[in-house]
N, C-alpha and C positions, 0 to 999 in steps of 0.2 A: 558480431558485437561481443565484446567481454562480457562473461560471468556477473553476475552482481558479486560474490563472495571475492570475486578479485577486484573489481573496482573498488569494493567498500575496505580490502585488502589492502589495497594504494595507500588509495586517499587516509585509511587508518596509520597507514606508515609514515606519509610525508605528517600529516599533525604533530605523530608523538615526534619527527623528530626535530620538529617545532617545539613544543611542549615539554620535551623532555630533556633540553639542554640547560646547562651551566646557565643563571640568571646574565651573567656578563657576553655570553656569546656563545649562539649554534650554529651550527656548521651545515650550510647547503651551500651551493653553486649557484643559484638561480640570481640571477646580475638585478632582474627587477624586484626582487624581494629582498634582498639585499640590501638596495636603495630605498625599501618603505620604511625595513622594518630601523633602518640606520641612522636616516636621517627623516624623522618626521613621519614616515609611513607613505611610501609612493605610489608603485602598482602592486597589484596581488600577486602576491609570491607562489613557487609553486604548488605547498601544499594547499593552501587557500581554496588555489585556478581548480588542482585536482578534485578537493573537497565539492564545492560547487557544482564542476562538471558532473560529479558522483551523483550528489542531491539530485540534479537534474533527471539525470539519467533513471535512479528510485522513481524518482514524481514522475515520469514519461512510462516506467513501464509498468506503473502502481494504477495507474490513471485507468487504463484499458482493463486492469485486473480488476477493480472496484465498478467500474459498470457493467462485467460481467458478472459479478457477484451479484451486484443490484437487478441483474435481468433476470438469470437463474433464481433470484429469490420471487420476484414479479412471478414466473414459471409456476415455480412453488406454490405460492398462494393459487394462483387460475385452477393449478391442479386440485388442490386441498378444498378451494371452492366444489368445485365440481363433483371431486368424491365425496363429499359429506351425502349429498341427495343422494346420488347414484345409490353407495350404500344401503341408506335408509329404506330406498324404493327396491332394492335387492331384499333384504330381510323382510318388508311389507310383502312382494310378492314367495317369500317362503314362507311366511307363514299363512296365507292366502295357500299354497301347496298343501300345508298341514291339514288346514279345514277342509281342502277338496280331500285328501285321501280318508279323513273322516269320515266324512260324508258319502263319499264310494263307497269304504265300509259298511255304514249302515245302508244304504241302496242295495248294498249286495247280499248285505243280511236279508232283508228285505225279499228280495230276491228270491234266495233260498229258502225261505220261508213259508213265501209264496206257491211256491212251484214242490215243495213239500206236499201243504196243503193238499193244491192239485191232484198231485198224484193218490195222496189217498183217496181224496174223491170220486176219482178217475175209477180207483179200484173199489171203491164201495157203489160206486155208479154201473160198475158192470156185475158186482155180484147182484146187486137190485134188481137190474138189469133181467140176470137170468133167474133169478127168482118168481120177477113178474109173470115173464112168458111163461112158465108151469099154471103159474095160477089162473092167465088166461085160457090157459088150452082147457084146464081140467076143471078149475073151478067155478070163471066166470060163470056163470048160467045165463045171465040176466045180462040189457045193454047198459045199465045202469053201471056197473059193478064196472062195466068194459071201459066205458067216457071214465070214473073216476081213475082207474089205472091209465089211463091214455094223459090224461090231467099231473097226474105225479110223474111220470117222465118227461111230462113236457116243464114240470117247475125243475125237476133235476136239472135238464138242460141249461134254461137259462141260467140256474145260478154258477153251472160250467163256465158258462160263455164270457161268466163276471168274472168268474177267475182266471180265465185266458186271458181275458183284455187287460186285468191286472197285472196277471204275469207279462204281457208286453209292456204295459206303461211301464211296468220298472225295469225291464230289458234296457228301453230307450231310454230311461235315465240313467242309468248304469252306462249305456253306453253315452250316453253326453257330456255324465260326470269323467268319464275317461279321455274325452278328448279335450273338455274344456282344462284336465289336470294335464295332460300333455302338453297342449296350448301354453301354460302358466308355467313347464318346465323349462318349453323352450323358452319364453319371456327372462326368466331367471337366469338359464344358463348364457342369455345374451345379455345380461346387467353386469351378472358374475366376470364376464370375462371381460367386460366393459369396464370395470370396475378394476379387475384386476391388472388392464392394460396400465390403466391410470397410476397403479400403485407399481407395477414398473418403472414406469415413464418417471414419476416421483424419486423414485429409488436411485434410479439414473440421474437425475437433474441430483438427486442429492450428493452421489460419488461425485458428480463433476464441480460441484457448488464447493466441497468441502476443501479438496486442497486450492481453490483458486483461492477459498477464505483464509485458510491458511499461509498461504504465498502473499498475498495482500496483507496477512497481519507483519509477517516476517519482511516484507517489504517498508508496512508501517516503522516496523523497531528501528530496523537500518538504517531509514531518515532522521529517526529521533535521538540514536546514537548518529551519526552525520550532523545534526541540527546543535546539539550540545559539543561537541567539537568543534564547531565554528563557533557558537555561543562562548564556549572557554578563550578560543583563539582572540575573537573578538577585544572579553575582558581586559586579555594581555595586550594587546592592542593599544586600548584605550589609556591602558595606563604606563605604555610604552609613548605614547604620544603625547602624553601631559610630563612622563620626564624628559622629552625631547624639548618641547615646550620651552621649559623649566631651566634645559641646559643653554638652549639659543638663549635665553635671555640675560642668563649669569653668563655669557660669553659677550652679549651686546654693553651688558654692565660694566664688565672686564675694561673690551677698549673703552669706552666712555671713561671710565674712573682716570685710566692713568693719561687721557690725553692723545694729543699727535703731534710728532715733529714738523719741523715748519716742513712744506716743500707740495709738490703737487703730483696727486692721482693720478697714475698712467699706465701704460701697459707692463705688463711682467714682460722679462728678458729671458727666462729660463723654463722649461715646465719642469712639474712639481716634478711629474716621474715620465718616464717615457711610456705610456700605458693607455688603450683606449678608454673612451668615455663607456660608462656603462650606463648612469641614468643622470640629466640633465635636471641644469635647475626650472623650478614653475610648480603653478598649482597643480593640485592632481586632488582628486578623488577617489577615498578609499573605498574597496568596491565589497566591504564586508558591516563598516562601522556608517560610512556613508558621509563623513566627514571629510568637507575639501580643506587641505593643509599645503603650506607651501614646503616646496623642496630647496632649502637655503644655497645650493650649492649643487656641485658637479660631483659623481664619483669616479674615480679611474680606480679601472681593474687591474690592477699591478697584484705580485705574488708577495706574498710573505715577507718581512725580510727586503725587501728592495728600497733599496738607499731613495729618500726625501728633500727633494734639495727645495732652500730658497728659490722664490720666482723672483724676488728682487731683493737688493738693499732694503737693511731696514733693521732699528732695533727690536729684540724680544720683549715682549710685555708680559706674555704667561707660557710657562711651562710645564704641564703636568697632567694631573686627572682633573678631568668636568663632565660627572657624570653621564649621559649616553653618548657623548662625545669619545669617550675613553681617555685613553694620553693624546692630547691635544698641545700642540704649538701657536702660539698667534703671537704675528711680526708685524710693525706696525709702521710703513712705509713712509710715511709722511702726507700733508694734506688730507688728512684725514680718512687714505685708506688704510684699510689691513687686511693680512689673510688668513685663512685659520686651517690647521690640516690637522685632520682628526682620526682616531681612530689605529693612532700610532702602538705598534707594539713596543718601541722602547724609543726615547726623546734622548739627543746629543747635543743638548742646547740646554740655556738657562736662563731664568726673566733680568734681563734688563744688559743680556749679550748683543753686541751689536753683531751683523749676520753679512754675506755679502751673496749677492745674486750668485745663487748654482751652489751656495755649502749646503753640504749636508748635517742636515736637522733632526734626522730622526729614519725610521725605519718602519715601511709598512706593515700593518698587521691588523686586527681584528677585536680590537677593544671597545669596550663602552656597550651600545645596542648596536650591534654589527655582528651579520648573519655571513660573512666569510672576509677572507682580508680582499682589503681594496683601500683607497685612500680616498676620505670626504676633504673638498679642496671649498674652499669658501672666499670669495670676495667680499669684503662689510667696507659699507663708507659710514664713517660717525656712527660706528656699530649697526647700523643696517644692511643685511645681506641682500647684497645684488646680483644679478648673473653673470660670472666669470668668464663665459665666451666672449664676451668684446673683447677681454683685459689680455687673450692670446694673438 
């Protein structure tokens, strides 16, 4: 499939060179755009088709781009949900870390403190110790003397045994504060990294989010320049269509004013040019403006320059310029038909010449609203235009 920069390329090319021509006549090949923009506005012409095709083409591949933006933003948020807690319950559980090491600390002050303690007692408990037995062996005399020193090692003891059991209890909370902090590290370190997948994954959804946003916007513009190029096209259109209007009418006026000679409507004996048809008469519908208009007449695709003859006998009633018409001849056969050939680069004839079936009248070309040469052929009965295929 082409580039967009190239399609929008095109279709930018055929517009301007639409838009960009001599108010009297631009120049393309396109046989049915030719026939719209010439006579009334027929089928859409090339840059129109391309313009259009182009838009499309934007809207088709704008469409898929903007739902994945709208997913990856869905993504975004799930994600952003989720981390916000996660988070939260990360830094609660570190600081919940802070207070356990705290708290170790003083457990283990604690500790040391303890088991300080201990020790001196330990060593004032065995100098006492040996102090006693002297004064049993040598001093005692008495059992009295004997039970109360039996009494004080035995209160030594127990208040040993207190401080043993002390110095255990805060061993094993020392060691519970250390497992329940380990416990709460691994907790962390599994948030943490939880947390951190998250803010990848984000990170990611966001490099991939940003240039489809991007492409999407750039996609946007393109349409909207495309959008306003048919819009301008359009304008011109419209008011290519109301001077067509305007000129069928002051050509229907034309014959009406001056009359018809006597005699009866019939078939032409000659064609205009020896040239194929390019767009036939009928309504049609313009596929920009949306307006159905009739196509008064027939074109034939003849070159430049190619001699115009009479289809029949018949005096000239006008010769000259009629606005989108350009240099227009109209011959007026009798019984009330006439024919009208428009769009003449230079006219051999003159109002109120009589003419005879096959002279040459004029020369094709590309005046008036006419988008290449070709010659607009028109059959009118009492100034109304009818379809010239029977009249061959």
């Amino acid at each position: 499939m082409p580039s967009r920069r190239l399609i929008v390329a095109c279709a930018a090319g055929a517009l301007v060179a639409g838009l960009g021509a001599v108010p009297a006549r631009a120049q393309t090949s396109n046989a049915d755009r030719q026939a719209q923009l010439g006579q009334q506005i027929n089928e859409a012409g090339a840059s129109e088709a391309d313009a259009l095709r182009a838009l499309q083409q934007i809207r088709d591949r704008k469409a898929p781009i903007d739902a994945r933006v709208a997913q990856l933003d869905a993504d975004l948020a799930a994600i952003e949900a989720r981390l916000g807690p996660l988070t939260a319950e990360s830094d609660r559980l570190a600081e919940q870390i802070r207070q356990a090491q705290t708290e170790v600390a003083a457990a283990q002050k604690d500790f040391r403190e303890a088991r300080a303690r201990f020790d001196d007692q330990a060593a004032l408990l065995y100098r006492s110790a040996r102090r006693g037995a002297s004064y049993e062996v040598v001093a005692a005399s008495q059992p009295a003397d004997l039970i109360q020193g039996t009494a004080y090692v035995d209160t030594i003891n127990r208040k040993q045994q207190q401080v043993v059991h002390k110095i255990a209890t805060l061993r094993d909370e020392v060691d519970a504060r250390r497992q329940a902090l380990t416990d709460q590290k691994g907790q962390v370190a599994a948030a943490t990294a939880e947390v951190q997948a998250l803010r990848d994954e984000a990170a990611a959804k966001r490099a991939e989010v940003e240039p489809a946003r991007a492409q999407a916007a750039a996609e946007a513009k393109a349409e909207e320049a495309q959008l306003a190029a048919i819009r301008s096209q359009k304008g011109r259109y419209e008011a290519e269509l109301a001077a067509l209007k305007a000129a069928s009418e002051a050509i229907g006026n034309v014959i009406r004013g001056n009359g018809s000679t006597p005699g009866v409507a019939g078939a032409c004996s000659v064609r205009p040019v020896n040239a194929p048809v390019t767009s036939t008469f009928g309504w049609r519908v313009h596929p920009i403006t949306g307006e159905r208009r009739l196509h008064e007449g027939m074109d034939l695709g003849a070159a430049s320059g190619t001699p115009i003859k009479a289809c029949r006998s018949g005096r000239v009633t006008f010769a000259g310029w009629q606005g989108g018409y350009g240099n227009v001849v109209i011959i007026d056969h009798g019984g009330g038909m006439s024919t009208v050939y428009g769009h003449q680069s230079s006219v051999a004839v003159s109002a109120g010449q009589q003419v005879n079936a096959g002279q040459v009248i004029g020369s094709v070309g590309s005046t008036g609203m006419s988008t290449g040469p070709h010659l607009h052929f028109e059959v009118r009965i009492n100034g109304t235009p009818v379809d010239p295929a029977p009249y061959f």
